[in-house]
PDBQT receptor file of N, H, CA, C and O in Angstrom, charges set to zero:
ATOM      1  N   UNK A   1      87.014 104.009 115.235  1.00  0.00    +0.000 N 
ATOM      2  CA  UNK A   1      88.432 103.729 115.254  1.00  0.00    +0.000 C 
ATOM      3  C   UNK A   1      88.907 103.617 113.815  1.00  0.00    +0.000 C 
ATOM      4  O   UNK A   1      88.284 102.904 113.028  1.00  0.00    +0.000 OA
ATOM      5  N   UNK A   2      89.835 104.198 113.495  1.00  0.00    +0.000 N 
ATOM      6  H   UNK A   2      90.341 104.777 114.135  1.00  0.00    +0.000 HD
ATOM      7  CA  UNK A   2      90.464 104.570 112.054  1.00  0.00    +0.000 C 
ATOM      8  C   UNK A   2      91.128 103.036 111.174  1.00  0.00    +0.000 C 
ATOM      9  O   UNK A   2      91.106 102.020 111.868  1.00  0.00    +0.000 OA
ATOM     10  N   UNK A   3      91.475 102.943 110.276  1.00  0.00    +0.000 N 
ATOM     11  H   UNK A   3      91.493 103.769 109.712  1.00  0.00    +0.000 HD
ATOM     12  CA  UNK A   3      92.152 101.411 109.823  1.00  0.00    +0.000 C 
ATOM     13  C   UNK A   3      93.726 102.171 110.904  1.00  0.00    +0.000 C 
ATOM     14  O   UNK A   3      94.385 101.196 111.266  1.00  0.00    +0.000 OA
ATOM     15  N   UNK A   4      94.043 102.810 111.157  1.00  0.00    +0.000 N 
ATOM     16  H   UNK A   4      93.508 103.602 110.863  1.00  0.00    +0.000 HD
ATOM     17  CA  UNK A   4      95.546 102.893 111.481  1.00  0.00    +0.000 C 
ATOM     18  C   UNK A   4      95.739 102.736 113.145  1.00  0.00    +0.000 C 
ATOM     19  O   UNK A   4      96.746 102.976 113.811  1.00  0.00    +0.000 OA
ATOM     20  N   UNK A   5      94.251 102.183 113.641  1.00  0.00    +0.000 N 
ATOM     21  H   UNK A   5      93.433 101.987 113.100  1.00  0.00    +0.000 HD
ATOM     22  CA  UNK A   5      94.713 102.066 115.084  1.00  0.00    +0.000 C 
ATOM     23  C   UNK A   5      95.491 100.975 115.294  1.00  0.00    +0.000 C 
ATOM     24  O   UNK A   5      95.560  99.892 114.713  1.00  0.00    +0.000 OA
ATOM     25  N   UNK A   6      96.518 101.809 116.958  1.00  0.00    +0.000 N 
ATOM     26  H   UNK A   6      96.462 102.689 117.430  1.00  0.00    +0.000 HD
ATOM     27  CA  UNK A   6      97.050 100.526 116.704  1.00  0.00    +0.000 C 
ATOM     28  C   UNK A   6      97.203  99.772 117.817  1.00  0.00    +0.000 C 
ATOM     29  O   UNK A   6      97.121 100.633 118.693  1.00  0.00    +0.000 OA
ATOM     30  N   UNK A   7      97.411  98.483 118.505  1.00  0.00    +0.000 N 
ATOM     31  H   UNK A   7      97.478  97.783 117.793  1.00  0.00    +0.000 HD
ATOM     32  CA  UNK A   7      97.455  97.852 118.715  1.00  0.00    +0.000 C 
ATOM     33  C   UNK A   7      97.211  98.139 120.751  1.00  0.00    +0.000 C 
ATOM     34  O   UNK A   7      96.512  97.583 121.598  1.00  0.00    +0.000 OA
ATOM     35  N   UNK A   8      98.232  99.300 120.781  1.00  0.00    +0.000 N 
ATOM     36  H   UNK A   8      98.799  99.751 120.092  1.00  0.00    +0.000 HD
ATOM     37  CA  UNK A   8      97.727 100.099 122.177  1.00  0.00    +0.000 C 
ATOM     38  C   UNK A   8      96.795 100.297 122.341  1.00  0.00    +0.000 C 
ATOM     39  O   UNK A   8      96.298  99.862 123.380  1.00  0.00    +0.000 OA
ATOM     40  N   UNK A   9      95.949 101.108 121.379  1.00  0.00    +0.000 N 
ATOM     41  H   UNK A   9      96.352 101.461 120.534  1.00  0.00    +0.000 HD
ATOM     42  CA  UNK A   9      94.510 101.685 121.662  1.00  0.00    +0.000 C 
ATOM     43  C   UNK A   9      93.745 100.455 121.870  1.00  0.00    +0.000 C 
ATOM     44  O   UNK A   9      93.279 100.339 123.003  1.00  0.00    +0.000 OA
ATOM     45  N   UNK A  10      93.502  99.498 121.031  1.00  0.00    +0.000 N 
ATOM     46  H   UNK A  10      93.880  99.592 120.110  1.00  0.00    +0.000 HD
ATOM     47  CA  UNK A  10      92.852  98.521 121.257  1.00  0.00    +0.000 C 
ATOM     48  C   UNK A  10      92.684  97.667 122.202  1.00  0.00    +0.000 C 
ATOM     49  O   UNK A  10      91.634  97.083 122.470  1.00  0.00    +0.000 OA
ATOM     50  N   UNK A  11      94.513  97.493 123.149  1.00  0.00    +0.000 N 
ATOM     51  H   UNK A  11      95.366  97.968 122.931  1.00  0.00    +0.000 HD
ATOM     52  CA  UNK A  11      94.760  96.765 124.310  1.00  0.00    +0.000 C 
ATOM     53  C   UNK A  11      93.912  97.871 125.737  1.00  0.00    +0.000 C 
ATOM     54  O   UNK A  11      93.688  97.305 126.807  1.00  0.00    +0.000 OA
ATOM     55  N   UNK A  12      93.658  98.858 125.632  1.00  0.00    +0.000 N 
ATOM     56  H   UNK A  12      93.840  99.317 124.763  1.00  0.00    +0.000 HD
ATOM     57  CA  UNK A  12      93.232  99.551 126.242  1.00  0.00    +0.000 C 
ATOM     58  C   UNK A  12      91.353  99.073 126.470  1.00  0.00    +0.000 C 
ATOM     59  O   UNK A  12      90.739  98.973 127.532  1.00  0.00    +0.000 OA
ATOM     60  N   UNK A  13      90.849  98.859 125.057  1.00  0.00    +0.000 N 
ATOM     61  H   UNK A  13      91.348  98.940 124.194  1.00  0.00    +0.000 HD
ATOM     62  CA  UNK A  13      89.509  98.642 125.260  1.00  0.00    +0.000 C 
ATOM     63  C   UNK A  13      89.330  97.033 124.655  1.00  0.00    +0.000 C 
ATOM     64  O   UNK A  13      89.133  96.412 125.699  1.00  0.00    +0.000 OA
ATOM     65  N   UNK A  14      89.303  96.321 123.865  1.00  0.00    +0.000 N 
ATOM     66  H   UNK A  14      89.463  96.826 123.017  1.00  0.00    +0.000 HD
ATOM     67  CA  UNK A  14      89.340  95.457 123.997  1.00  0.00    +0.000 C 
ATOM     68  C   UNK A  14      90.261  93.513 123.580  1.00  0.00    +0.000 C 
ATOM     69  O   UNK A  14      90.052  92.534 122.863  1.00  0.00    +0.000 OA
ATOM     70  N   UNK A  15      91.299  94.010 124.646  1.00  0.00    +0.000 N 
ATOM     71  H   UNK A  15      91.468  94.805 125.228  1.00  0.00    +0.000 HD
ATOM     72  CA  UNK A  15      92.678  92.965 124.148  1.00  0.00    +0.000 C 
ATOM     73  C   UNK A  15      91.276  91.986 125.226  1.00  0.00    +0.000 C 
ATOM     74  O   UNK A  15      90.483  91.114 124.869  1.00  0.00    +0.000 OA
ATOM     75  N   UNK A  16      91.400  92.354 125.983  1.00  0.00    +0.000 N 
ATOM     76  H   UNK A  16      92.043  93.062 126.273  1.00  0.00    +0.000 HD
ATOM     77  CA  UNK A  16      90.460  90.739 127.124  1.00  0.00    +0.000 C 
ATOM     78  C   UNK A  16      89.245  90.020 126.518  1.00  0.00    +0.000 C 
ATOM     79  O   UNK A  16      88.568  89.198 127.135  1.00  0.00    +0.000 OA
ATOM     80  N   UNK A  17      89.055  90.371 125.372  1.00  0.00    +0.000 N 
ATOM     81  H   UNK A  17      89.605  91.039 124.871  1.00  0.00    +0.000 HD
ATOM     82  CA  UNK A  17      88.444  89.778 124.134  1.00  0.00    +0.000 C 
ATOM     83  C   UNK A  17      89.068  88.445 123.393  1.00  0.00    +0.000 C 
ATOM     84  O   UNK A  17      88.786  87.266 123.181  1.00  0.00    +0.000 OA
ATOM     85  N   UNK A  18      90.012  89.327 123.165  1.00  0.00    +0.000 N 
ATOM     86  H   UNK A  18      90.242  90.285 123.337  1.00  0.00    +0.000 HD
ATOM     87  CA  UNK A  18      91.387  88.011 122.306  1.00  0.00    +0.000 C 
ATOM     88  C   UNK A  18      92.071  87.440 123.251  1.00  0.00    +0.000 C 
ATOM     89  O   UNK A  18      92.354  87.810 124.390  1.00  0.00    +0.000 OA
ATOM     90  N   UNK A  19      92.342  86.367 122.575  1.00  0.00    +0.000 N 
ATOM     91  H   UNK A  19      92.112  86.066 121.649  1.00  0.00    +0.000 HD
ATOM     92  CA  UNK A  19      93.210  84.880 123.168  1.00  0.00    +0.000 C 
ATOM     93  C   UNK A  19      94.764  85.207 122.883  1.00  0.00    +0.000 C 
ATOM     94  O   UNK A  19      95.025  85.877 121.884  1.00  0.00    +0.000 OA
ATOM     95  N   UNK A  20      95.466  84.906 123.450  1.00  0.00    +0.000 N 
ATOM     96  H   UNK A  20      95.253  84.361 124.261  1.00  0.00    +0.000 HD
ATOM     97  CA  UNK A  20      96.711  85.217 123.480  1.00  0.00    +0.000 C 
ATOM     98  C   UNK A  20      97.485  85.251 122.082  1.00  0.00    +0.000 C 
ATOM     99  O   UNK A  20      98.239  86.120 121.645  1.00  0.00    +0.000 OA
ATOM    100  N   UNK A  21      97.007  83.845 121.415  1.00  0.00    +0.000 N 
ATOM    101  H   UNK A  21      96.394  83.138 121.770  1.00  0.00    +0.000 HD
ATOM    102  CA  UNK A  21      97.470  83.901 120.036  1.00  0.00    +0.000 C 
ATOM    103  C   UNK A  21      96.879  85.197 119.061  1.00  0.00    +0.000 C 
ATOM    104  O   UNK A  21      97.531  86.030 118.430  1.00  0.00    +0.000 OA
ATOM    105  N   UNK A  22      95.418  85.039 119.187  1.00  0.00    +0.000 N 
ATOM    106  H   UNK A  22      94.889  84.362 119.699  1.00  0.00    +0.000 HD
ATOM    107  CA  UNK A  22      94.967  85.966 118.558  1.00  0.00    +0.000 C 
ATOM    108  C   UNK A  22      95.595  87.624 118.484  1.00  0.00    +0.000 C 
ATOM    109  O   UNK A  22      95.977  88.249 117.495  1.00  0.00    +0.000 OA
ATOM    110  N   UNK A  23      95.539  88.009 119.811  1.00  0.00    +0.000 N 
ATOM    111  H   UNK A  23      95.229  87.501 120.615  1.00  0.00    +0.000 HD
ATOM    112  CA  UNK A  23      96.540  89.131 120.189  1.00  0.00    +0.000 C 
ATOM    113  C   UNK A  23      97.542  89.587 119.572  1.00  0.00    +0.000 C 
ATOM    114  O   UNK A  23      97.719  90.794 119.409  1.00  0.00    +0.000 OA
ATOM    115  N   UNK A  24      98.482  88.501 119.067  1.00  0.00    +0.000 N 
ATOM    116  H   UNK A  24      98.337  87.521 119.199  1.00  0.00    +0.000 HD
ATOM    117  CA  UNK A  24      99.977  88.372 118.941  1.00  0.00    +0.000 C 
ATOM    118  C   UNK A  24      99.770  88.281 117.469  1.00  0.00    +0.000 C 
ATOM    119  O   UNK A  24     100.894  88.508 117.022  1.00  0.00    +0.000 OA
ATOM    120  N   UNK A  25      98.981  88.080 116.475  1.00  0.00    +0.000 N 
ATOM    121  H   UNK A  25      98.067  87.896 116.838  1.00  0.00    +0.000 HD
ATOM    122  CA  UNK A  25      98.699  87.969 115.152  1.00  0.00    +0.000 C 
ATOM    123  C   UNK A  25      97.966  89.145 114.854  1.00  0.00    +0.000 C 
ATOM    124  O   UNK A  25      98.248  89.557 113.729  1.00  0.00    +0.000 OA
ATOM    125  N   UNK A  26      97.144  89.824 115.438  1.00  0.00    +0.000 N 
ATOM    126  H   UNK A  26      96.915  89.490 116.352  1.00  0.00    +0.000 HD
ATOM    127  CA  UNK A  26      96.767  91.296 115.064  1.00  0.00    +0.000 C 
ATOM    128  C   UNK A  26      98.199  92.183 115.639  1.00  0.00    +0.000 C 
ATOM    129  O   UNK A  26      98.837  92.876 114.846  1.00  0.00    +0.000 OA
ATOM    130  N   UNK A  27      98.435  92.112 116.492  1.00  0.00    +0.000 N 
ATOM    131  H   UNK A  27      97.917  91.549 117.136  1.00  0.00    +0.000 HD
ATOM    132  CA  UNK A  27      99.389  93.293 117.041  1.00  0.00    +0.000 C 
ATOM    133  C   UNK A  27     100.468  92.961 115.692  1.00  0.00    +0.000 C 
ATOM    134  O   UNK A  27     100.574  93.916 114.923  1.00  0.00    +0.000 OA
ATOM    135  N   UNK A  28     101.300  91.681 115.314  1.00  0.00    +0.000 N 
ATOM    136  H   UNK A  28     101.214  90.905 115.938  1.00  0.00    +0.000 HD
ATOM    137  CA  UNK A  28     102.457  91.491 114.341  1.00  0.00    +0.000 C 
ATOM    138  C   UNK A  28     101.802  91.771 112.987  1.00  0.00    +0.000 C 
ATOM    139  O   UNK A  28     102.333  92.552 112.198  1.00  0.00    +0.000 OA
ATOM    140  N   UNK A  29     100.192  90.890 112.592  1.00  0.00    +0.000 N 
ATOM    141  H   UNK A  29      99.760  90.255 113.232  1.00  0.00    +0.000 HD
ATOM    142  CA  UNK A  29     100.095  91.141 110.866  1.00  0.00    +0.000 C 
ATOM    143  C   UNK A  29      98.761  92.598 110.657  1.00  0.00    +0.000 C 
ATOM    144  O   UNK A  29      98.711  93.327 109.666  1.00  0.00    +0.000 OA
ATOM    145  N   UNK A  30      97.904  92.680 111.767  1.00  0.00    +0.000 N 
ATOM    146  H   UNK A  30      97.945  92.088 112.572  1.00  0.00    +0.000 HD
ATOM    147  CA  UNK A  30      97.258  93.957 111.278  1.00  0.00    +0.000 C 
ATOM    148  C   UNK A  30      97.870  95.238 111.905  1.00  0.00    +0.000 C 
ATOM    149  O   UNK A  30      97.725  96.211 111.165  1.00  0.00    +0.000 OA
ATOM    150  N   UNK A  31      98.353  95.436 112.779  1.00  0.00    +0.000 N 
ATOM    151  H   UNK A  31      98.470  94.646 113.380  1.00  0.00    +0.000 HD
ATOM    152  CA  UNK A  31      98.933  96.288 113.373  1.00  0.00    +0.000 C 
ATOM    153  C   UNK A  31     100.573  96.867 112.746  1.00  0.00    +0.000 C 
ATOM    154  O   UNK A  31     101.112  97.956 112.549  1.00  0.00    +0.000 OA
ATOM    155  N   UNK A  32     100.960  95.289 112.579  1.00  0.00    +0.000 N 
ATOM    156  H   UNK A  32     100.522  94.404 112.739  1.00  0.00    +0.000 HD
ATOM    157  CA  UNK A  32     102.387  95.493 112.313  1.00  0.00    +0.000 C 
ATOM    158  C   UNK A  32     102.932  95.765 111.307  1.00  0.00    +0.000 C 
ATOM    159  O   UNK A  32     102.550  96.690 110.590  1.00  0.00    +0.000 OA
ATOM    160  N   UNK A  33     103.954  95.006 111.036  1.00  0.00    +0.000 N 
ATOM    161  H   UNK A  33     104.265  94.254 111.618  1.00  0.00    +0.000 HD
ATOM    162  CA  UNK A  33     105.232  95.052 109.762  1.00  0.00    +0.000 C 
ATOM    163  C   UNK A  33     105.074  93.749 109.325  1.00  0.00    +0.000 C 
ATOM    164  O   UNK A  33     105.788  93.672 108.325  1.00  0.00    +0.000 OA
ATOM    165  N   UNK A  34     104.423  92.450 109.556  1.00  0.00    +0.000 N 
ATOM    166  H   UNK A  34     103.843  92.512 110.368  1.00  0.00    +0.000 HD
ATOM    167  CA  UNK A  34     104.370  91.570 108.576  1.00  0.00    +0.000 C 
ATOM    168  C   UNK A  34     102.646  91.028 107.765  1.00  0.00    +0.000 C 
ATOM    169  O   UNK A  34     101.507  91.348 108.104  1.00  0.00    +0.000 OA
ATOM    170  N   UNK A  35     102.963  90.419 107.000  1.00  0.00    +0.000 N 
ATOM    171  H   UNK A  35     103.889  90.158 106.725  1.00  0.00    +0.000 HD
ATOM    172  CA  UNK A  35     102.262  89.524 106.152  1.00  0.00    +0.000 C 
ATOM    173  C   UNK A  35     101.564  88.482 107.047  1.00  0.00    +0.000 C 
ATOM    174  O   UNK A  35     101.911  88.314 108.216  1.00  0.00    +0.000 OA
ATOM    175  N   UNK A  36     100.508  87.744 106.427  1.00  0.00    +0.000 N 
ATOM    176  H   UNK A  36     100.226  87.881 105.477  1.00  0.00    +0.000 HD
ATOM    177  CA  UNK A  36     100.222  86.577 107.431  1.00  0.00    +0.000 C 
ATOM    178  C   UNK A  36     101.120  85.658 106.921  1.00  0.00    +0.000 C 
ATOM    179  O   UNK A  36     101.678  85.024 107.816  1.00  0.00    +0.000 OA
ATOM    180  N   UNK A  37     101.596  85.240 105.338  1.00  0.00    +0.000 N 
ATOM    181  H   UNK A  37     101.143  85.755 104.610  1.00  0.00    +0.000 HD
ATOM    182  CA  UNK A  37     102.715  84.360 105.271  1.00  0.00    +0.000 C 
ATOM    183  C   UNK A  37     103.985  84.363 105.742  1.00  0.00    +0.000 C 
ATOM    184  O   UNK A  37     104.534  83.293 106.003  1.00  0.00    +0.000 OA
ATOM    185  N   UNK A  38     104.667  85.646 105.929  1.00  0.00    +0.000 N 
ATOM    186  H   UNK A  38     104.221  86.516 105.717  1.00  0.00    +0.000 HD
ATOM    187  CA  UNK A  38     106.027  86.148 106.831  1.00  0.00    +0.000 C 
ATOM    188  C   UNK A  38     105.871  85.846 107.960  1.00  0.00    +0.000 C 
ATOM    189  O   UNK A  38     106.733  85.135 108.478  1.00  0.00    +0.000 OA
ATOM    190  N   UNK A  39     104.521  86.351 108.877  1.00  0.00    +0.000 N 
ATOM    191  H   UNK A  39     103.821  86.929 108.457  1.00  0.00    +0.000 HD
ATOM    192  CA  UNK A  39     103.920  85.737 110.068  1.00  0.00    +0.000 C 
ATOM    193  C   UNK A  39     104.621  84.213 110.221  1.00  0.00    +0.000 C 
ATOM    194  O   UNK A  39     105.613  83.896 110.878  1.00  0.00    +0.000 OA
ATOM    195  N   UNK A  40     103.878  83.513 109.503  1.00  0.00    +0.000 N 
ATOM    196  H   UNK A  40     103.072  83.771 108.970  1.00  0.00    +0.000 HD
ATOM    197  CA  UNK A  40     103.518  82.746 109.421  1.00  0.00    +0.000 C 
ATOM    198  C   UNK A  40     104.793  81.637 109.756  1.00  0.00    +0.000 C 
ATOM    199  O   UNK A  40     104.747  80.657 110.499  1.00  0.00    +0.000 OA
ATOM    200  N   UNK A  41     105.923  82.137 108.952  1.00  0.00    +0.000 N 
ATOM    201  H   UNK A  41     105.960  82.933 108.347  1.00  0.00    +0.000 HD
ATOM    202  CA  UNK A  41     107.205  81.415 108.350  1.00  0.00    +0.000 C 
ATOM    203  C   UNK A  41     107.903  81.766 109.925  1.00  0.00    +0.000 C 
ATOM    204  O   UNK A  41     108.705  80.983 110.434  1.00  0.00    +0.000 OA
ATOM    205  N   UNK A  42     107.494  82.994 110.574  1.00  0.00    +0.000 N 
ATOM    206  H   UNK A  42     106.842  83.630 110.160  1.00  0.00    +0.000 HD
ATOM    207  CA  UNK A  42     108.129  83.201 111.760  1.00  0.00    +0.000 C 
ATOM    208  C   UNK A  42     107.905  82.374 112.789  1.00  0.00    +0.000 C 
ATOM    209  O   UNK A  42     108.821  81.814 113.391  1.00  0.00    +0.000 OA
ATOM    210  N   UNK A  43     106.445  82.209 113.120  1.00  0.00    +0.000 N 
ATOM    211  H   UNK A  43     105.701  82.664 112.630  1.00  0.00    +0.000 HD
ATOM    212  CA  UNK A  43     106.488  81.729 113.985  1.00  0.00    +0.000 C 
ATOM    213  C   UNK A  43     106.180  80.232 114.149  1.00  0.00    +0.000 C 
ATOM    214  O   UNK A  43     105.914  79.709 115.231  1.00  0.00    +0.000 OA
ATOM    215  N   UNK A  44     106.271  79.304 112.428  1.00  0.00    +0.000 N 
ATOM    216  H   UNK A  44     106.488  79.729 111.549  1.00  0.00    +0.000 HD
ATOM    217  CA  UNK A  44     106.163  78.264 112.090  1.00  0.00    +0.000 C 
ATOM    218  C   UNK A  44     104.563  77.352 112.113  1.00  0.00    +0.000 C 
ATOM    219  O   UNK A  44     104.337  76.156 112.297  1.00  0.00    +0.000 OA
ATOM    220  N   UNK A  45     103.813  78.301 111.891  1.00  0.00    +0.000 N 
ATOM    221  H   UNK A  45     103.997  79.273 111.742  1.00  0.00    +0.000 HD
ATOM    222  CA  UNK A  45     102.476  77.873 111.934  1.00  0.00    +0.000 C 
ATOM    223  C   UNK A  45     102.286  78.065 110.306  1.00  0.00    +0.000 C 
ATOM    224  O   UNK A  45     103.103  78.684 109.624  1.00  0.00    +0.000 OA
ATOM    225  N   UNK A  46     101.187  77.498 109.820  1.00  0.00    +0.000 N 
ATOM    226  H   UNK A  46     100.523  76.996 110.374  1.00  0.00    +0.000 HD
ATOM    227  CA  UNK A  46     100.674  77.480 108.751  1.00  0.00    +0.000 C 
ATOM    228  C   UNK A  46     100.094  78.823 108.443  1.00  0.00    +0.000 C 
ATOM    229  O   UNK A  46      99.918  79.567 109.408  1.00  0.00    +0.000 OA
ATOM    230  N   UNK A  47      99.671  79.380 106.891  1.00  0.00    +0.000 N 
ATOM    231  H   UNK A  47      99.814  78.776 106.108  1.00  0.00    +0.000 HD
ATOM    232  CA  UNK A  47      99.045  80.302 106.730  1.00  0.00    +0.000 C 
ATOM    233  C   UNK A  47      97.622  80.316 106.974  1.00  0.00    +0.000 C 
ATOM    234  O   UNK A  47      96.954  81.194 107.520  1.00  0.00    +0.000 OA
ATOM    235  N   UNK A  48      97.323  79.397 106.568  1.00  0.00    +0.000 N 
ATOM    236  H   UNK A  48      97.866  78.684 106.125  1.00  0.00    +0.000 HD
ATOM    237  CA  UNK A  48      96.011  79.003 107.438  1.00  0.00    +0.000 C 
ATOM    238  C   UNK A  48      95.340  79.073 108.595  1.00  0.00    +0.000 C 
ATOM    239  O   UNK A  48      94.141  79.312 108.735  1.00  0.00    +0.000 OA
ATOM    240  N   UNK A  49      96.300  78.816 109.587  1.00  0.00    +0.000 N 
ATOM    241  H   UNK A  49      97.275  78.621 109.473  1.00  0.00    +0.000 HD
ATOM    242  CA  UNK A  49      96.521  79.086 111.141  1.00  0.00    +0.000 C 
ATOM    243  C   UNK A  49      96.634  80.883 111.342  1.00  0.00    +0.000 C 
ATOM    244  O   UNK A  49      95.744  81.527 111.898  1.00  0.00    +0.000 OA
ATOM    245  N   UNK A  50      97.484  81.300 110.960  1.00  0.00    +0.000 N 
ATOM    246  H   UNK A  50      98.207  80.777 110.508  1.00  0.00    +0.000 HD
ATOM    247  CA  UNK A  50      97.339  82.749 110.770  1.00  0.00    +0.000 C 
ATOM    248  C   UNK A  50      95.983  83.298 110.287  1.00  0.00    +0.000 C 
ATOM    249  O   UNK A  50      95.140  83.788 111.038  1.00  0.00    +0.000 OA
ATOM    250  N   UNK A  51      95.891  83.196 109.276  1.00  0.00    +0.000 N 
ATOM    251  H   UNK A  51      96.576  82.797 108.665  1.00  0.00    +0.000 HD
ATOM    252  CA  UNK A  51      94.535  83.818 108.506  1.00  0.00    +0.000 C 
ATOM    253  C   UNK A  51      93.440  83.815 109.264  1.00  0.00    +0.000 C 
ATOM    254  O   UNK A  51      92.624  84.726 109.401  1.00  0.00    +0.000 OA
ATOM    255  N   UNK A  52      93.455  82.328 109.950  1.00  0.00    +0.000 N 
ATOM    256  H   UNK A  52      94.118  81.587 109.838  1.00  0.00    +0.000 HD
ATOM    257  CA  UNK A  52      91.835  81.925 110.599  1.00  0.00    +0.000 C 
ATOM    258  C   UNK A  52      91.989  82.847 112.217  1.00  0.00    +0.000 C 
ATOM    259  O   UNK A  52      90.925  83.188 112.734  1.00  0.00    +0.000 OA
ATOM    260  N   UNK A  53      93.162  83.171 112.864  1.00  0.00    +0.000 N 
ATOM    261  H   UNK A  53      94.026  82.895 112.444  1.00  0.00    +0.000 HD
ATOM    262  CA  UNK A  53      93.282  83.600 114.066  1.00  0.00    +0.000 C 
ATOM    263  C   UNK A  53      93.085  85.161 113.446  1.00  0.00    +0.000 C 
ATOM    264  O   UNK A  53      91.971  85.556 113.790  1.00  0.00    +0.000 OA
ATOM    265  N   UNK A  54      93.531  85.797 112.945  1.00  0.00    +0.000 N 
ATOM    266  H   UNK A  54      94.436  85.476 112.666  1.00  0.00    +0.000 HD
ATOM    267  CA  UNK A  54      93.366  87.093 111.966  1.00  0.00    +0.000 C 
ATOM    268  C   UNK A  54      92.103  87.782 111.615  1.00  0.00    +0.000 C 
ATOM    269  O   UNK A  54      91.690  88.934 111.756  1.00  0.00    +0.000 OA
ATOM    270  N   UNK A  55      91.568  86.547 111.045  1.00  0.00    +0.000 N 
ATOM    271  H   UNK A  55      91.904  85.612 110.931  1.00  0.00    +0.000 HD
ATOM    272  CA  UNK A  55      90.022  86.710 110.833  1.00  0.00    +0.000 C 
ATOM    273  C   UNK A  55      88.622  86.627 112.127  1.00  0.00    +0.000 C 
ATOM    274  O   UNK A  55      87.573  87.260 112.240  1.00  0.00    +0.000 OA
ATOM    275  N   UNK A  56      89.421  85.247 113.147  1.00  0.00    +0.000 N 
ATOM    276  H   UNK A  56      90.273  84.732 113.055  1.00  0.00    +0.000 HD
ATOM    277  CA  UNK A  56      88.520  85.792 114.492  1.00  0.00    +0.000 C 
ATOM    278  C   UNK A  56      88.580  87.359 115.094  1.00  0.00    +0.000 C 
ATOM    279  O   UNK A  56      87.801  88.202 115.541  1.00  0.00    +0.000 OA
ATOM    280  N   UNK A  57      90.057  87.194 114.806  1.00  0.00    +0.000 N 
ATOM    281  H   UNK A  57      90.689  86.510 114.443  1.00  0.00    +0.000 HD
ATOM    282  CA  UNK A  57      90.341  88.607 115.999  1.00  0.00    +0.000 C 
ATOM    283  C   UNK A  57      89.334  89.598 115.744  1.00  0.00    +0.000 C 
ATOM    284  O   UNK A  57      88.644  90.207 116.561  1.00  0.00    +0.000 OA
ATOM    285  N   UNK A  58      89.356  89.692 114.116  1.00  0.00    +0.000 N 
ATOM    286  H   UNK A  58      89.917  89.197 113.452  1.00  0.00    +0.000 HD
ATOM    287  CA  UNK A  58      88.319  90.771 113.327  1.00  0.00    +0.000 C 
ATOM    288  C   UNK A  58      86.907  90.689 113.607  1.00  0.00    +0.000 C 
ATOM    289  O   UNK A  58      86.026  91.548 113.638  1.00  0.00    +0.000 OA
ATOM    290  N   UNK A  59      86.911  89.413 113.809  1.00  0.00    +0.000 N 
ATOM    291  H   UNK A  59      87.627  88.715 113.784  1.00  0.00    +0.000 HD
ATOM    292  CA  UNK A  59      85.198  89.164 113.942  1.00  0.00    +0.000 C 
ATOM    293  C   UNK A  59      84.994  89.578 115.568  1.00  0.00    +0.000 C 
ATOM    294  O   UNK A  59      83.957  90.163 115.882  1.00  0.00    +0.000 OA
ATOM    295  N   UNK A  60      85.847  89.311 116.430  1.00  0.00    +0.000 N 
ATOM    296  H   UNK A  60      86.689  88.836 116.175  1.00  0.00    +0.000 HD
ATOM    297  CA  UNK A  60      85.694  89.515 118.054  1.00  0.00    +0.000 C 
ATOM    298  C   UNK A  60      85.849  91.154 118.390  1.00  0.00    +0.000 C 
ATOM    299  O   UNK A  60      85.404  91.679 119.411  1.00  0.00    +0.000 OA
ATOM    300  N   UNK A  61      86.686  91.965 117.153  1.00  0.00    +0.000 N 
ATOM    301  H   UNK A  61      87.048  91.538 116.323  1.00  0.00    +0.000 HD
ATOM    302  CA  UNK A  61      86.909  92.818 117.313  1.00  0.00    +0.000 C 
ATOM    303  C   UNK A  61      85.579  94.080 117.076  1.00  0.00    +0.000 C 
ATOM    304  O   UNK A  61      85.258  95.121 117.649  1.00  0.00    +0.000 OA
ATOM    305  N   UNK A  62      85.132  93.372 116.024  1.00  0.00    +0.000 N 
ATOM    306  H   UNK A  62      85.393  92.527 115.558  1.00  0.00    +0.000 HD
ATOM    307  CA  UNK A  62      84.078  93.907 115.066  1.00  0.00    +0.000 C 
ATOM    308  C   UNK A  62      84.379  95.042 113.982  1.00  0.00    +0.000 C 
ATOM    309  O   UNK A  62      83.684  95.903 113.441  1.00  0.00    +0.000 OA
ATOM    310  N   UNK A  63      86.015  94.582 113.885  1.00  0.00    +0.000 N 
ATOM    311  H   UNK A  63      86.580  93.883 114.323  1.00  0.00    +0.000 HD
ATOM    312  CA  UNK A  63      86.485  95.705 112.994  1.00  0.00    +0.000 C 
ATOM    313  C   UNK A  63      86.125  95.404 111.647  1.00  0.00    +0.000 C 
ATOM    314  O   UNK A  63      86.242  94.283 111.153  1.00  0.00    +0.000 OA
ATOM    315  N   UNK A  64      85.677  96.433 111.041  1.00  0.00    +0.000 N 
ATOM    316  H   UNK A  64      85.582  97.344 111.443  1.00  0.00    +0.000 HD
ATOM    317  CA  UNK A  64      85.428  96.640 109.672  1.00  0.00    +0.000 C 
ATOM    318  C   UNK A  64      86.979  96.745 108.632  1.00  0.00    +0.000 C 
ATOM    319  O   UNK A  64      87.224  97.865 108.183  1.00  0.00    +0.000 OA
ATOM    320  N   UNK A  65      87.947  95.619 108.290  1.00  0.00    +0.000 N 
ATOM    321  H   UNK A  65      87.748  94.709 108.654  1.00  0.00    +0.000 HD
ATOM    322  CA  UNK A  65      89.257  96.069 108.151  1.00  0.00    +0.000 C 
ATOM    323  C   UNK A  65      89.701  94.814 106.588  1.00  0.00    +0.000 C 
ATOM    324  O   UNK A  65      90.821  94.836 106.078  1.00  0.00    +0.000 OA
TER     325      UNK A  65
């Protein structure tokens, strides 16, 4: 899978992996149009909180990214 997949392809094989939050932070900051701090400011969580859900997804994902 390429760095530009996106967020469909993945819900196809493995979204039932990720936790709802997790989901919603790859699909908006790796998939999307924001930052984890823009993320972040949006949806009023810390960057921290972002980063660490960001970084599971990757690890659950096993993406190399």
């Amino acid at each position: 899978m390429s760095t530009q997949a996106t967020f469909d392809e993945l819900a196809l094989v493995d979204a039932d992996r990720l936790t709802a939050a997790e989901r919603d932070v790859w699909n908006s900051v790796q998939c999307g149009p924001y930052g984890p701090r823009e993320y972040a400011r949006l949806t009023d969580r810390s960057p921290g909180t972002v980063g660490n859900l960001l970084r599971r997804a990757r690890a659950k994902l096993g993406a190399s990214w």
